[in-house]
Backbone as numpy.savetxt, mean C-alpha at the origin, in Angstrom:
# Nx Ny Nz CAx CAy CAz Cx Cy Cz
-4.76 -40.61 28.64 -5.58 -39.41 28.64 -4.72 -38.15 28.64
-3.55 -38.09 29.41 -3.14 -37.31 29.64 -1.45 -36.63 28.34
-1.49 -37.67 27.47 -1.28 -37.30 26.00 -2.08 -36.66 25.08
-2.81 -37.29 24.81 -4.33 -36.49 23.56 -4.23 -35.46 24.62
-4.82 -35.12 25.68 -4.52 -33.79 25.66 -3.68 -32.68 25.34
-2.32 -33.22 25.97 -1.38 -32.44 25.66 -0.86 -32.39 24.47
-1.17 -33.49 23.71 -1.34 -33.16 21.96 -1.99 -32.32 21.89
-2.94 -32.12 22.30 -4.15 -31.11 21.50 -3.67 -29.69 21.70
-3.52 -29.30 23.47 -3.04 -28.30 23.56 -1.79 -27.44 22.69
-0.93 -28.54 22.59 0.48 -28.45 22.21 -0.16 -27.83 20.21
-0.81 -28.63 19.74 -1.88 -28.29 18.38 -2.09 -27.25 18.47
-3.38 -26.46 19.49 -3.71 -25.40 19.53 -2.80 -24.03 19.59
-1.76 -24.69 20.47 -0.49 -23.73 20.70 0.15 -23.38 19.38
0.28 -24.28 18.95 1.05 -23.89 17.35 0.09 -23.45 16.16
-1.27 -23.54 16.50 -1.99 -23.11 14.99 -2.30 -21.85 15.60
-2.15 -21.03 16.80 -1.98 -19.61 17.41 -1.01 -18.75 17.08
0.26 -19.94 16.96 1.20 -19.07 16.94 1.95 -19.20 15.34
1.42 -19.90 14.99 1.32 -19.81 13.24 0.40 -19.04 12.99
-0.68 -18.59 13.27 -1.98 -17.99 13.45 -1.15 -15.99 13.44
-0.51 -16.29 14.69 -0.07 -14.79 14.84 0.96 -14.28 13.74
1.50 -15.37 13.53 3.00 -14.73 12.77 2.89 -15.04 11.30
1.96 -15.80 10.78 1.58 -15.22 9.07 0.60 -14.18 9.04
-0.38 -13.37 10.13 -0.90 -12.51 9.63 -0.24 -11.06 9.23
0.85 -10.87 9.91 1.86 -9.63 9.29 2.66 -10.13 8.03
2.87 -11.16 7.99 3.79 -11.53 7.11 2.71 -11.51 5.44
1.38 -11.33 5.44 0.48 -11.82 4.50 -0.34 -10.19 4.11
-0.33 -9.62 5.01 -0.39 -7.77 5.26 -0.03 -6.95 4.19
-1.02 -6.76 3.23 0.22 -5.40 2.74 -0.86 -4.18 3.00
-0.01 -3.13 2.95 -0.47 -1.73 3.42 -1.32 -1.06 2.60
-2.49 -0.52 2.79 -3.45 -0.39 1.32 -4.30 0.79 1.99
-3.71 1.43 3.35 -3.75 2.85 3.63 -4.74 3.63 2.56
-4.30 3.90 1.09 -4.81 4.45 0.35 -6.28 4.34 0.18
-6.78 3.25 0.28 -8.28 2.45 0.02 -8.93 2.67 1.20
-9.30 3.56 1.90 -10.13 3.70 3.02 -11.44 4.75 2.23
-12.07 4.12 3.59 -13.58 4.44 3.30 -14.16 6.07 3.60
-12.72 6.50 3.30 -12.59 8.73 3.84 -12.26 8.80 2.31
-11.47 8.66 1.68 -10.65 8.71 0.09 -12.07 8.40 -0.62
-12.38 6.83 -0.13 -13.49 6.86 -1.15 -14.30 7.59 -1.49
-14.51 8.13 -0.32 -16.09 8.84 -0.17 -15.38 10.69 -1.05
-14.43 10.90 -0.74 -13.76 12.12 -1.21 -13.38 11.88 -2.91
-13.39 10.99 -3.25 -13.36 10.93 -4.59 -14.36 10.83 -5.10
-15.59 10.29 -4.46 -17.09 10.04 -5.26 -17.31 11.38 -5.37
-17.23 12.58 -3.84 -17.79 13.77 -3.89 -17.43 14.62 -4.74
-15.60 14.35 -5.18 -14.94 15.54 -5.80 -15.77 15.88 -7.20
-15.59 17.17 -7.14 -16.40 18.24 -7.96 -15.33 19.38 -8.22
-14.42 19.69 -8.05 -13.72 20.89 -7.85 -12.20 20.53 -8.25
-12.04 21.38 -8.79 -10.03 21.29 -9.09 -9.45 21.13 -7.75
-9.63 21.87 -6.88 -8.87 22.27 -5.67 -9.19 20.45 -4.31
-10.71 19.55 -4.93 -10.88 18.52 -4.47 -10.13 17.36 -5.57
-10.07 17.51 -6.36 -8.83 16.13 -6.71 -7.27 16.69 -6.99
-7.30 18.40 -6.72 -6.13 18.15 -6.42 -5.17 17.90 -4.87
-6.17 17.77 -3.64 -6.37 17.20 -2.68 -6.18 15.30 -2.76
-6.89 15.34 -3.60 -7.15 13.69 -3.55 -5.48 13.33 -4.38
-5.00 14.06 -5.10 -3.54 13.36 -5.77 -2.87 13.89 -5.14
-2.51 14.80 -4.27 -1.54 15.38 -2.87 -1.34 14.18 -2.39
-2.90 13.46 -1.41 -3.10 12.22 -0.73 -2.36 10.65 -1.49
-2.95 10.73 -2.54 -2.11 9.62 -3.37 -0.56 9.32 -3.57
0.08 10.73 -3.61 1.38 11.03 -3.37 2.02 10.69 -2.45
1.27 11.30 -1.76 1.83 10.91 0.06 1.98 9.75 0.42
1.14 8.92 -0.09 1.17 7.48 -0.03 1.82 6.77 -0.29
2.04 7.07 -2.10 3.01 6.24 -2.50 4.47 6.73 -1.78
4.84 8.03 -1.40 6.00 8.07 -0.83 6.28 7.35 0.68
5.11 7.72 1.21 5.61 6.59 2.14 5.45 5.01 2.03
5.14 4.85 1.04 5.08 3.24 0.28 6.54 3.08 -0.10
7.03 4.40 -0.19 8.71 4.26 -1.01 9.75 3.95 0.20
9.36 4.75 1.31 10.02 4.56 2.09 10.38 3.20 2.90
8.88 2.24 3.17 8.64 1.11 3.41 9.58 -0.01 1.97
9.69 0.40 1.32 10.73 -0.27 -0.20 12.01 -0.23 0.78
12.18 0.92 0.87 14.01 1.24 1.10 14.37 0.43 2.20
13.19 0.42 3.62 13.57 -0.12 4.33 14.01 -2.02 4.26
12.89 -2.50 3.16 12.37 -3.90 2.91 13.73 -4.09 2.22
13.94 -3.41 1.52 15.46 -3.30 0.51 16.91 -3.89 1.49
16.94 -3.04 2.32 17.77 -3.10 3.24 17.64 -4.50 4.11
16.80 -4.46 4.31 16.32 -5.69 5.12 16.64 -6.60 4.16
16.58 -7.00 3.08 16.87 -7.86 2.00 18.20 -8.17 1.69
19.06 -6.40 1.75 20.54 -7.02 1.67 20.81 -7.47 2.71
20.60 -6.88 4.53 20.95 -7.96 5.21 20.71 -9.90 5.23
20.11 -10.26 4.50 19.16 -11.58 4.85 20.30 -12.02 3.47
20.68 -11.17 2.70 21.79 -11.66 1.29 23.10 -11.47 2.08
23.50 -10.81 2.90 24.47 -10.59 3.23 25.24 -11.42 4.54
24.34 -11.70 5.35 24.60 -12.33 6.34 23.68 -13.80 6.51
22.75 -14.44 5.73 22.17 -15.37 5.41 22.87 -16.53 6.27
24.32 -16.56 6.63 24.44 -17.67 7.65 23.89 -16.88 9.55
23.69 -15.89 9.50 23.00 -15.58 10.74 21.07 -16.42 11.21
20.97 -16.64 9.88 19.35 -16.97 9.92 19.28 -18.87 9.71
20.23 -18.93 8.95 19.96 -20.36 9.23 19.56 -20.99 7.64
18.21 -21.77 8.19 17.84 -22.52 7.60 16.46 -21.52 6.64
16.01 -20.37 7.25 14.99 -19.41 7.59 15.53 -18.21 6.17
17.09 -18.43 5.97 17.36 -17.44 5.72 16.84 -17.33 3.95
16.35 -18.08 2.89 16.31 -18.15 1.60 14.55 -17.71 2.28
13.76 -18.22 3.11 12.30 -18.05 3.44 12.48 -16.25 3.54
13.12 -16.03 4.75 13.02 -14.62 4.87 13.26 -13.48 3.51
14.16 -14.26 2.55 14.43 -13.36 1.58 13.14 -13.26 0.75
12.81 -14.41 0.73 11.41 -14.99 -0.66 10.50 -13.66 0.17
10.28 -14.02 1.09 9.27 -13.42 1.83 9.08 -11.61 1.60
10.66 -11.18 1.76 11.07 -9.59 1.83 11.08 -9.45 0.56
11.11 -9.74 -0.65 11.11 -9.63 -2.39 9.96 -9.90 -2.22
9.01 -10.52 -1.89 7.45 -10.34 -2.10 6.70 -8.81 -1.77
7.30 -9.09 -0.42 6.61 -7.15 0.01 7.15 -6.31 -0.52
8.37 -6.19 -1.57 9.00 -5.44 -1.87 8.39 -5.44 -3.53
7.70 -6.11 -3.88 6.70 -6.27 -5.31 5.71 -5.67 -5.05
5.07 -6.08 -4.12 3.82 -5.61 -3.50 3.75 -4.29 -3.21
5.07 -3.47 -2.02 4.74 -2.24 -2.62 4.86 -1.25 -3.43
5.77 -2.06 -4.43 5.85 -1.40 -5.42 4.85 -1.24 -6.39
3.66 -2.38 -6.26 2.92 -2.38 -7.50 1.84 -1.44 -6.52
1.79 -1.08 -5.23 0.59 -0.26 -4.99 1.16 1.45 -5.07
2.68 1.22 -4.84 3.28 2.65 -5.42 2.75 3.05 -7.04
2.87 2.19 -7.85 2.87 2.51 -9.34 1.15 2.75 -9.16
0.35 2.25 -8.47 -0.92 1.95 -8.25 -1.49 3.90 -8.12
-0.93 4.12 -6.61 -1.35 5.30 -6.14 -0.75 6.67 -7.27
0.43 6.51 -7.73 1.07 7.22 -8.62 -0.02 7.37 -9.89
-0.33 6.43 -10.48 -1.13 6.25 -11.28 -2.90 7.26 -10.92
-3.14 6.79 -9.87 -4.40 7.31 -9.06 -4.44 9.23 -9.31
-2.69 9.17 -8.89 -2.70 10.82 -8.29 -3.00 11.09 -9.94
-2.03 10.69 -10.45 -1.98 11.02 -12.25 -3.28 11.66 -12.73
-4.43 10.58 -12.55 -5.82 10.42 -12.89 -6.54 11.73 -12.65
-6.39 12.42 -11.32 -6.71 13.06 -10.63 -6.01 14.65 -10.90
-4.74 14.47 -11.20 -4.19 15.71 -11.67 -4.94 16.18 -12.87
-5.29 15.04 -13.70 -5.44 15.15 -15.29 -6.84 16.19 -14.55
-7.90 14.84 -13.79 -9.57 15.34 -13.78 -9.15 17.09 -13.56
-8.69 17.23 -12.57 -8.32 18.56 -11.99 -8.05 19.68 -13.26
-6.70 19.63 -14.05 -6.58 20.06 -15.14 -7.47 20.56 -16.32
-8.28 19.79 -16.31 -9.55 19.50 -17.25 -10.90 20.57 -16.88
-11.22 20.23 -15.63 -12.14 20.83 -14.87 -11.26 22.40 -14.35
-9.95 22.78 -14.82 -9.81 24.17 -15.13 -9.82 24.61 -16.51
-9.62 24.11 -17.40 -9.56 23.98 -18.71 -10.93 24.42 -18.72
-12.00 23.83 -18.15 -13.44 24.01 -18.63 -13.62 25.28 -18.23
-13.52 25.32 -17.23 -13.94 26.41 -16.42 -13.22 27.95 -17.34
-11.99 27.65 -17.80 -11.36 28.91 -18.40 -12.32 28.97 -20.07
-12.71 28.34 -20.07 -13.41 27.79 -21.89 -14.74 28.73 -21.36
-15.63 28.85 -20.39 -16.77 28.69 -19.77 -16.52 30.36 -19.48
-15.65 30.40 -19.06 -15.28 31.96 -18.34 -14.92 33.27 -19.71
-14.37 32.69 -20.76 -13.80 33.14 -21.38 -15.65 33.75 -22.47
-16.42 32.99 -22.95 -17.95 32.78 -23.39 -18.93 34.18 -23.33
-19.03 35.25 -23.99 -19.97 35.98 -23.53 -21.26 35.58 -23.39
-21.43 36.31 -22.10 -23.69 36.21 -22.00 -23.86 36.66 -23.77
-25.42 35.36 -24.27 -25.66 35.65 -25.34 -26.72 36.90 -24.59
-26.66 38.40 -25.47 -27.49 39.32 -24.80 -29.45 39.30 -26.01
């Protein structure tokens, strides 16, 4: 009796703690996609509101850049010293070149976003100068 238990426990213990330590590892940062942006992009109407919304996109991807440099680094250590880690150490690399894809493709992502947004912005002065420029028919 007093095995099957401590199997089980010993089970539970490890699908917790496998449990805890792939959910960061499976994480990527997507900051950008919140339910404030969304709602600020459905509303935008105004040059001065998407050029707000590609400020925000910017910001993002730069600190998406910064999270690179660090993952980067972290990568040459795990290439550089790879007998410090072991057996762990080809996992940890696979692992750090994944997040390091990942935020790059939501960098090119948000970059892209701000782009979108500069253009709408641009456009919606463009009109406005087309609109302004128009005499009242008298």
């Amino acid at each position: 009796m007093k095995t099957k238990s401590g199997k089980f426990l010993a089970a539970i213990s490890m699908i917790g703690l496998l449990a805890s330590l792939s959910a960061p590892a499976t994480a990527v940062d997507n900051s950008a996609d919140t339910p404030e942006i969304r709602a600020a992009i459905q509303n935008a109407t105004t040059r001065s509101d998407h050029e707000a919304i590609a400020i925000y996109y910017e910001d993002a991807a730069s600190q998406m850049q910064a999270k690179v440099k660090e993952q980067k680094e972290l990568l040459e250590q795990y290439q550089n010293k790879s007998y410090l880690y072991g057996r762990r150490a080809q996992d940890l690399q696979a692992h750090t070149e994944a997040l390091i894809r990942n935020y790059e493709r939501t960098i090119a992502a948000d970059m892209q976003e701000a782009a979108l947004h500069r253009q709408m912005a641009s456009k919606l002065d463009e009109n406005h100068a087309t609109s302004g420029n128009q005499s009242p028919a008298l």
